[in-house]
ZADO-119000 format. One record per residue: residue in three letters; x, y, z of N, C-alpha, C, O in turn; chain; residue number from 0. Coordinates in steps of 0.05 Angstrom, whole numbers, plus 5000, padded with zeros to 4 digits. Each point is the difference from the previous one (the first is absolute). Example, Ala and Ser with C-alpha at 12.3 -4.5 7.8 and 13.67 -1.06 7.14 Angstrom:
BEGIN
@type=ALA, neast=5264, nnorth=4886, nup=5156, caeast=4982, canorth=5024, caup=5000, ceast=5018, cnorth=5024, cup=5000, oeast=5021, onorth=5000, oup=5013, mol=A, seq=0
@type=SER, neast=4972, nnorth=5021, nup=4973, caeast=5016, canorth=5024, caup=5001, ceast=4985, cnorth=5022, cup=5014, oeast=5010, onorth=5022, oup=5004, mol=A, seq=1
***
This chain:
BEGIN
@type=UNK, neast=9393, nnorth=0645, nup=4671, caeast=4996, canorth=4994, caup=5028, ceast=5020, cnorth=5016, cup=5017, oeast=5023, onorth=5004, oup=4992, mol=A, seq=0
@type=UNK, neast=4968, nnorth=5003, nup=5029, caeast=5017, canorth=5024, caup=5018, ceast=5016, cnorth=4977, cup=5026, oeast=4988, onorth=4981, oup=5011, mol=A, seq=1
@type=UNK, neast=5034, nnorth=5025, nup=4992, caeast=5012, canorth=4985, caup=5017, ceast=4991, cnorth=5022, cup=5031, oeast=4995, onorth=5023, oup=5002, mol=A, seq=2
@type=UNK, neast=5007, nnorth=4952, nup=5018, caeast=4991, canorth=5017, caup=5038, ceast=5031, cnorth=5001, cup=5006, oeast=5020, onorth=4986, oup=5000, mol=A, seq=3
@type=UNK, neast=4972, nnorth=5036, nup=5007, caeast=5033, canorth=5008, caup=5014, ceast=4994, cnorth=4999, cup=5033, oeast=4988, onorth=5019, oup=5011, mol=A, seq=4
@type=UNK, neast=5020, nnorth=4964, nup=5000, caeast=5003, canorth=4997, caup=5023, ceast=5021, cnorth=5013, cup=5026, oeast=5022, onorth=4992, oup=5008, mol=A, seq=5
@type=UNK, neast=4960, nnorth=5033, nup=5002, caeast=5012, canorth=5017, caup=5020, ceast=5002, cnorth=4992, cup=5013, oeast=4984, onorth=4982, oup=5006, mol=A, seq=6
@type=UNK, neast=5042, nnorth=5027, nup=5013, caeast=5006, canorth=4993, caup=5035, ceast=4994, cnorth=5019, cup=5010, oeast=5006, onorth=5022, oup=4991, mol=A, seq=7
@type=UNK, neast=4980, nnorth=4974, nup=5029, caeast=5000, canorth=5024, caup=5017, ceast=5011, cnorth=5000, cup=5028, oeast=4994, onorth=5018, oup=5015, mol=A, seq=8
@type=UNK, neast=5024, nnorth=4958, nup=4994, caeast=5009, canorth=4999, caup=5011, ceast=5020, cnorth=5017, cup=5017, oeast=5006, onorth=4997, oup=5024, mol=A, seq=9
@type=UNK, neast=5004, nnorth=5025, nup=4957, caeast=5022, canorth=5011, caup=5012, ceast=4981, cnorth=5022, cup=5015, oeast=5006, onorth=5006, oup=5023, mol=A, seq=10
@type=UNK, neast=4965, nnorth=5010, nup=4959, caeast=4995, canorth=5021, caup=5013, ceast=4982, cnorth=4988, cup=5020, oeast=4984, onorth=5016, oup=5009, mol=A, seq=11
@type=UNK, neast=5013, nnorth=4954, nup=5001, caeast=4989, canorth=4992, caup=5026, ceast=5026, cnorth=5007, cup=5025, oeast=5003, onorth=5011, oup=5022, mol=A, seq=12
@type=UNK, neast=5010, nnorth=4977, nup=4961, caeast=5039, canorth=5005, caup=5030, ceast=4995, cnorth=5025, cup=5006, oeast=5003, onorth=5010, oup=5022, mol=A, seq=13
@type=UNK, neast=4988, nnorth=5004, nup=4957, caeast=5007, canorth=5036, caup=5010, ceast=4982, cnorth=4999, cup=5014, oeast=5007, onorth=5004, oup=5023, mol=A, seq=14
@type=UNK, neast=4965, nnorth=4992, nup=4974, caeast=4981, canorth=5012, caup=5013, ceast=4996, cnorth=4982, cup=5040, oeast=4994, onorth=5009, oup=5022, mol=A, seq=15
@type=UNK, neast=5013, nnorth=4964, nup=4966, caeast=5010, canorth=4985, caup=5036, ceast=5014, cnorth=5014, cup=5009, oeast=4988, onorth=5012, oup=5018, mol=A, seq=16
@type=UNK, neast=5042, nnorth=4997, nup=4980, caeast=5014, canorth=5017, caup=5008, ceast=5001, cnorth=5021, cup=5012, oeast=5015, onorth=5005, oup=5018, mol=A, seq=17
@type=UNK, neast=4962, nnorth=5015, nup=4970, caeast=4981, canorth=5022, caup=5004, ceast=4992, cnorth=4989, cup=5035, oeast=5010, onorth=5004, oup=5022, mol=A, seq=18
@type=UNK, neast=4971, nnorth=4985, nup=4970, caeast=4982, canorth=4997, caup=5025, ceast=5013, cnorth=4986, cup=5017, oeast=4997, onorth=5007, oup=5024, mol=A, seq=19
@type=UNK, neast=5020, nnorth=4972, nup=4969, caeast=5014, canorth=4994, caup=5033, ceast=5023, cnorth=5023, cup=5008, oeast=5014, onorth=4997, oup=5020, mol=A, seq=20
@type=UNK, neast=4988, nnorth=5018, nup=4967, caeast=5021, canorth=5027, caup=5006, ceast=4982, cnorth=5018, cup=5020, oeast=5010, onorth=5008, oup=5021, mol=A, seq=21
@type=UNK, neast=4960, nnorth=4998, nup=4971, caeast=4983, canorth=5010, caup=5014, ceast=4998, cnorth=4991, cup=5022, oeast=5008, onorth=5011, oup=5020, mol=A, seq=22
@type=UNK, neast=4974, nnorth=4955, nup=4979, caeast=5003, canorth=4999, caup=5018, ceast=5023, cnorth=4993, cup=5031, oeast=4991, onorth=4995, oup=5022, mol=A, seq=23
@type=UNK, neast=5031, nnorth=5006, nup=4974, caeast=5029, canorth=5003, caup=5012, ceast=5001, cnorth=5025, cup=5005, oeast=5018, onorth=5001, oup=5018, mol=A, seq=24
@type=UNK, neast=4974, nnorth=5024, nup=4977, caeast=5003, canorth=5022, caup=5004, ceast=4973, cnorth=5007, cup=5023, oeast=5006, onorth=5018, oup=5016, mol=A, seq=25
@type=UNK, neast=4966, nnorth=4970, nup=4988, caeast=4984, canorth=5006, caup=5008, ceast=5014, cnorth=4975, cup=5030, oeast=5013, onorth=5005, oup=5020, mol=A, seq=26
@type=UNK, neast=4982, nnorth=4981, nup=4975, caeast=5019, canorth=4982, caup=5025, ceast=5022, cnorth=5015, cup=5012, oeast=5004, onorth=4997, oup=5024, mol=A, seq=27
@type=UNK, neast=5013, nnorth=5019, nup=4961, caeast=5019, canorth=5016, caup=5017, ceast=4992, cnorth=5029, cup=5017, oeast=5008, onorth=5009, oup=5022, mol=A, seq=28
@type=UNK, neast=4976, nnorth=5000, nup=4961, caeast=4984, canorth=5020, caup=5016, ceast=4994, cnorth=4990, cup=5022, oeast=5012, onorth=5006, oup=5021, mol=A, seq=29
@type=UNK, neast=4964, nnorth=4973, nup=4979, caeast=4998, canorth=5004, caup=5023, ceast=5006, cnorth=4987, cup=5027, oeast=4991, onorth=5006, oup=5022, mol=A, seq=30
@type=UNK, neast=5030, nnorth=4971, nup=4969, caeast=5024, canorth=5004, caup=5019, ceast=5014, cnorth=5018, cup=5022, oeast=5001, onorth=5000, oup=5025, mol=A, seq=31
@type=UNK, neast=5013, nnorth=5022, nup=4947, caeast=5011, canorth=5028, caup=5009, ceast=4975, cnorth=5014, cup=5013, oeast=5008, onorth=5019, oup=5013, mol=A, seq=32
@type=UNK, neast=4974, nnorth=4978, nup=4988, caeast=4985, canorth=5022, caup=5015, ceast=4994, cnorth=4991, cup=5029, oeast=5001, onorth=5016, oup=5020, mol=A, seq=33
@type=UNK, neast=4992, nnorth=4950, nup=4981, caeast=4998, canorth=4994, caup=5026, ceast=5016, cnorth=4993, cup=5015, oeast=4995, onorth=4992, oup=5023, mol=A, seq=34
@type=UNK, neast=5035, nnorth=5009, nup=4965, caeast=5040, canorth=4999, caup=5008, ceast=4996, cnorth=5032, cup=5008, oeast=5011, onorth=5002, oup=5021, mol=A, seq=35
@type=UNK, neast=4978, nnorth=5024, nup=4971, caeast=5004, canorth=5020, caup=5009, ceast=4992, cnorth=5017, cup=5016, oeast=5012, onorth=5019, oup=5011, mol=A, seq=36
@type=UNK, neast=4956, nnorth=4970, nup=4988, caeast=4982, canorth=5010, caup=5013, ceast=5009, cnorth=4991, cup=5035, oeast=4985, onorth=5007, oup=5018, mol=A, seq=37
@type=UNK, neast=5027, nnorth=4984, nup=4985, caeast=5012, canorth=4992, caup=5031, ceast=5020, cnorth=5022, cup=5011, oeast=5005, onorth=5004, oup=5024, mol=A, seq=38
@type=UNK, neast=5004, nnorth=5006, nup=4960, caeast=5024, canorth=5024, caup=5017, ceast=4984, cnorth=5016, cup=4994, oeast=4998, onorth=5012, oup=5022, mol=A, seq=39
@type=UNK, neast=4991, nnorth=4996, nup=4968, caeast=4979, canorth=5036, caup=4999, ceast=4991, cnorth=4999, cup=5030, oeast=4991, onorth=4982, oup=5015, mol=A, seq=40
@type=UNK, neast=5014, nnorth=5045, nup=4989, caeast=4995, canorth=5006, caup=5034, ceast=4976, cnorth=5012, cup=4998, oeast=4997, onorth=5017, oup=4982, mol=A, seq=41
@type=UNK, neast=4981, nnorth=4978, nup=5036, caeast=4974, canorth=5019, caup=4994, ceast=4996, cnorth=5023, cup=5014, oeast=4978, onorth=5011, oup=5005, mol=A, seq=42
@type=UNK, neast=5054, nnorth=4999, nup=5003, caeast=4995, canorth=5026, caup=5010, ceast=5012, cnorth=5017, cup=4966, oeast=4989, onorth=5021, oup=4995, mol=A, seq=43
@type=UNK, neast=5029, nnorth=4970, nup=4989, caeast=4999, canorth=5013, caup=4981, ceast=4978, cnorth=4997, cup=4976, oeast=5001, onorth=5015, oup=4980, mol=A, seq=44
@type=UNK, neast=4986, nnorth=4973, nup=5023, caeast=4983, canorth=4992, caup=4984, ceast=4971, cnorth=5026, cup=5011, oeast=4985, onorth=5014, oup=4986, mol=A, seq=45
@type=UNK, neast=5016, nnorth=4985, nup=5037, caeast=4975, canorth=5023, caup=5013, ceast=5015, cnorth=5030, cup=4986, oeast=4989, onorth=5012, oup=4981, mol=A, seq=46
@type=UNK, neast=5025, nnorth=4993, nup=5026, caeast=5022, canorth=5022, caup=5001, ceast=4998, cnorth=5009, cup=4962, oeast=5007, onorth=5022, oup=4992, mol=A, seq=47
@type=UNK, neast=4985, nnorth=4960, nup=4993, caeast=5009, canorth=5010, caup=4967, ceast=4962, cnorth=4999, cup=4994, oeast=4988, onorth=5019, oup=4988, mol=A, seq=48
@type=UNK, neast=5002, nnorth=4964, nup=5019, caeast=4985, canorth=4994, caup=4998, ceast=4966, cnorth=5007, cup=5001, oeast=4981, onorth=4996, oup=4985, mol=A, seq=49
@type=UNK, neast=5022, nnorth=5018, nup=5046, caeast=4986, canorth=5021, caup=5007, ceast=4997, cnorth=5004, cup=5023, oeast=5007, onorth=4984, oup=5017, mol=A, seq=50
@type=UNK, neast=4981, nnorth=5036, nup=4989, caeast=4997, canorth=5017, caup=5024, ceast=4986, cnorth=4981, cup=5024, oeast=4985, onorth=4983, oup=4992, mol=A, seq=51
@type=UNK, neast=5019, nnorth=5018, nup=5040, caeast=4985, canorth=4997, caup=5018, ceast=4993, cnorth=5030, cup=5014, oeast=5016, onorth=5016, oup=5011, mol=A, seq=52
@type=UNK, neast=4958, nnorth=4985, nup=4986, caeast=4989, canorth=5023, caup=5008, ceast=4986, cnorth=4994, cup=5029, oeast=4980, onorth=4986, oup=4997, mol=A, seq=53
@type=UNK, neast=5025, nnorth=5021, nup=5026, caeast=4984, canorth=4995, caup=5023, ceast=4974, cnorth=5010, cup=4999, oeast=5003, onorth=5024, oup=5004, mol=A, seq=54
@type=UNK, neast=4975, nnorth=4971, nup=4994, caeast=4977, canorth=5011, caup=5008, ceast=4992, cnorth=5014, cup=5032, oeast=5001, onorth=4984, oup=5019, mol=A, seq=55
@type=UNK, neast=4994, nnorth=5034, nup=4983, caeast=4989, canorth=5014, caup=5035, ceast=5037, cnorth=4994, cup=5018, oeast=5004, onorth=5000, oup=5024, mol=A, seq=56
@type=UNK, neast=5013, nnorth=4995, nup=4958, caeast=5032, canorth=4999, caup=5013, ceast=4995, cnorth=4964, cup=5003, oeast=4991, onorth=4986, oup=4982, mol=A, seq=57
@type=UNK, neast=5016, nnorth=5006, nup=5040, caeast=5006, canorth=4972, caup=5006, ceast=4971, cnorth=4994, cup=5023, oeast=4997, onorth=5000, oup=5025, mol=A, seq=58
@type=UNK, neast=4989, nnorth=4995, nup=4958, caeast=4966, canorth=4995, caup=5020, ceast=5002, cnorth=4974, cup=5016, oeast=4986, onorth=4999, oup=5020, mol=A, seq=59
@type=UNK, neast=5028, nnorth=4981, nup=4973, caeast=4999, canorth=4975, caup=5011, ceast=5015, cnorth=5011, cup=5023, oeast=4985, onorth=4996, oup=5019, mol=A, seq=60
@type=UNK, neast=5032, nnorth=5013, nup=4987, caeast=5020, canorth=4999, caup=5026, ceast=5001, cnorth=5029, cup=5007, oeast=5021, onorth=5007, oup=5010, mol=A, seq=61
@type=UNK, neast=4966, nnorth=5008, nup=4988, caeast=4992, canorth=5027, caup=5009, ceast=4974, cnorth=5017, cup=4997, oeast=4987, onorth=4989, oup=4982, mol=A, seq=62
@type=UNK, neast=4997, nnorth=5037, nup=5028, caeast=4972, canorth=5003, caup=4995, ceast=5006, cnorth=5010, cup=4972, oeast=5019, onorth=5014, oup=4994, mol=A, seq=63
@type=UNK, neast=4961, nnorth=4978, nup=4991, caeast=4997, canorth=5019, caup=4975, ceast=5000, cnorth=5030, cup=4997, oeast=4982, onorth=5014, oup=5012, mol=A, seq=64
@type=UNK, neast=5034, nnorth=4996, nup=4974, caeast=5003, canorth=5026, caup=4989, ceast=5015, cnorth=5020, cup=5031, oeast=5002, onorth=5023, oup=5008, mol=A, seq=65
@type=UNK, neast=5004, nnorth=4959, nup=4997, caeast=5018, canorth=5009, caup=5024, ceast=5033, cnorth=5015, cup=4997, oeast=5011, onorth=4991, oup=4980, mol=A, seq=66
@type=UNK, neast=5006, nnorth=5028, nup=5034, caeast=5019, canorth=4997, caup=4990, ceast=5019, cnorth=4980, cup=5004, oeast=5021, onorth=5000, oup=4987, mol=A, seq=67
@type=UNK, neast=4975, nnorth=4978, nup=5033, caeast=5017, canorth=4976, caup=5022, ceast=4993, cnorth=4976, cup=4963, oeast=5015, onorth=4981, oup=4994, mol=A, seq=68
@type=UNK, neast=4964, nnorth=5028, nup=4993, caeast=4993, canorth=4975, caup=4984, ceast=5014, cnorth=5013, cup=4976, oeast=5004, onorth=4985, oup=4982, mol=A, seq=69
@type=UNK, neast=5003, nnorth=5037, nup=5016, caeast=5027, canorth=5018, caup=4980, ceast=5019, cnorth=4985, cup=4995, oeast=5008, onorth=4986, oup=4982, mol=A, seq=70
@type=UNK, neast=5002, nnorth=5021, nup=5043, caeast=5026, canorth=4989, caup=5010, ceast=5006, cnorth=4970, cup=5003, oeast=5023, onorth=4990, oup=4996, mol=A, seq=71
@type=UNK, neast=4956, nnorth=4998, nup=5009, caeast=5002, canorth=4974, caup=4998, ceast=5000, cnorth=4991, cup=4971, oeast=5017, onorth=4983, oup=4993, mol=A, seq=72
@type=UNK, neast=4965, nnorth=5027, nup=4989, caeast=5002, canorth=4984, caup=4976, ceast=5030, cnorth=5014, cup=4983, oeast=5005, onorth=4991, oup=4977, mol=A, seq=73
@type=UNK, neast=5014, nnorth=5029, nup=5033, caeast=5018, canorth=5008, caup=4986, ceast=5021, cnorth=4984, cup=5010, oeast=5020, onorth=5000, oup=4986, mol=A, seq=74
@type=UNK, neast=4979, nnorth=4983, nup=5038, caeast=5022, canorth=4987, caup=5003, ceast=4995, cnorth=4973, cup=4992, oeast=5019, onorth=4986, oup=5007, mol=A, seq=75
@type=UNK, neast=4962, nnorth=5001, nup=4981, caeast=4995, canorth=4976, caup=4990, ceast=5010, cnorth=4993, cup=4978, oeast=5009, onorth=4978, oup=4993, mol=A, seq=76
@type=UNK, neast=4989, nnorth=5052, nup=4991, caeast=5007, canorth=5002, caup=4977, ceast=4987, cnorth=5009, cup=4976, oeast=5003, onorth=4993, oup=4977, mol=A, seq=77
@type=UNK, neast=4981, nnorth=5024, nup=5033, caeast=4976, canorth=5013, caup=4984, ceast=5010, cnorth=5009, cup=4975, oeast=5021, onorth=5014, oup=5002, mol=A, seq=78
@type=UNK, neast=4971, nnorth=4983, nup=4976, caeast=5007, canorth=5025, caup=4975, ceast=4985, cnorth=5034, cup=5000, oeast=5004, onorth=5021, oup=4989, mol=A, seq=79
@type=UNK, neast=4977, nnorth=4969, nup=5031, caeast=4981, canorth=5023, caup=5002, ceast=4980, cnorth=4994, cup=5014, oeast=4993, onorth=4977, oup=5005, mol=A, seq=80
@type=UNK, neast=4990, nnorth=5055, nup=5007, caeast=4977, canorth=4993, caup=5021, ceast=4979, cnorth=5014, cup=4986, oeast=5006, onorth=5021, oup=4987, mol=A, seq=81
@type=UNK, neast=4967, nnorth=4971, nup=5014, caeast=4978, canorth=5014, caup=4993, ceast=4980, cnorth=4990, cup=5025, oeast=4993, onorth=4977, oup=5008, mol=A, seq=82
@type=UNK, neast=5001, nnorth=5050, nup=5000, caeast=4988, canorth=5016, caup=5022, ceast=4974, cnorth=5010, cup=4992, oeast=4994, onorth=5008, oup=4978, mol=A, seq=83
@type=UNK, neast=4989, nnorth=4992, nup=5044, caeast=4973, canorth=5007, caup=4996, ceast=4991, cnorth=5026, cup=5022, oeast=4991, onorth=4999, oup=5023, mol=A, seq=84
@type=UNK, neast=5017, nnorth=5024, nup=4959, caeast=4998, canorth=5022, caup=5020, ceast=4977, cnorth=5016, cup=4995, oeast=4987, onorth=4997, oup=4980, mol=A, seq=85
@type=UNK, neast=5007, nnorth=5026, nup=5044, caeast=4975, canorth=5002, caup=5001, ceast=5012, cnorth=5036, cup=5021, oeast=5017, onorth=5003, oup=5017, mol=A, seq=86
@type=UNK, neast=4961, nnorth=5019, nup=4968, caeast=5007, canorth=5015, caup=5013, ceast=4971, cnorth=5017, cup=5006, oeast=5001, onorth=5019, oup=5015, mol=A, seq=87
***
């Protein structure tokens, strides 16, 4: 007759609890830190890395389209660039 040997498996449960509340403590700190940081980011650097404002016809809302006054206007707003619809 074979004797039962009776395993614990107790210790590789500690490891594996351990595991996951480590996880999740780490997923809780994320995102924490992101919504603690996301408050000082300025969204003029954020445009600036991020990408381009291209004026279309220059600055059409506050000057005529494809004008040079709507040039000049969308370069002082802060344009990255103008695209113009020219015609010869």
């Amino acid at each position: 007759m074979t004797k039962l040997v009776k395993i614990n498996h107790k210790p590789i449960f500690r490891f594996t609890k351990f595991f996951v509340y480590m996880i999740i403590l780490i997923i809780i700190l994320e995102f924490f830190w992101f919504f603690l940081t996301i408050r000082f980011v300025k969204a003029e650097n954020l445009i600036s890395k991020s990408f381009q404002i291209i004026a279309h016809r220059g600055d059409s809302l506050n000057e005529i389209e494809n004008s040079p006054a709507a040039v000049e206007s969308a370069m002082k707003i802060g344009a990255s660039g103008i695209e113009l619809d020219l015609q010869y």
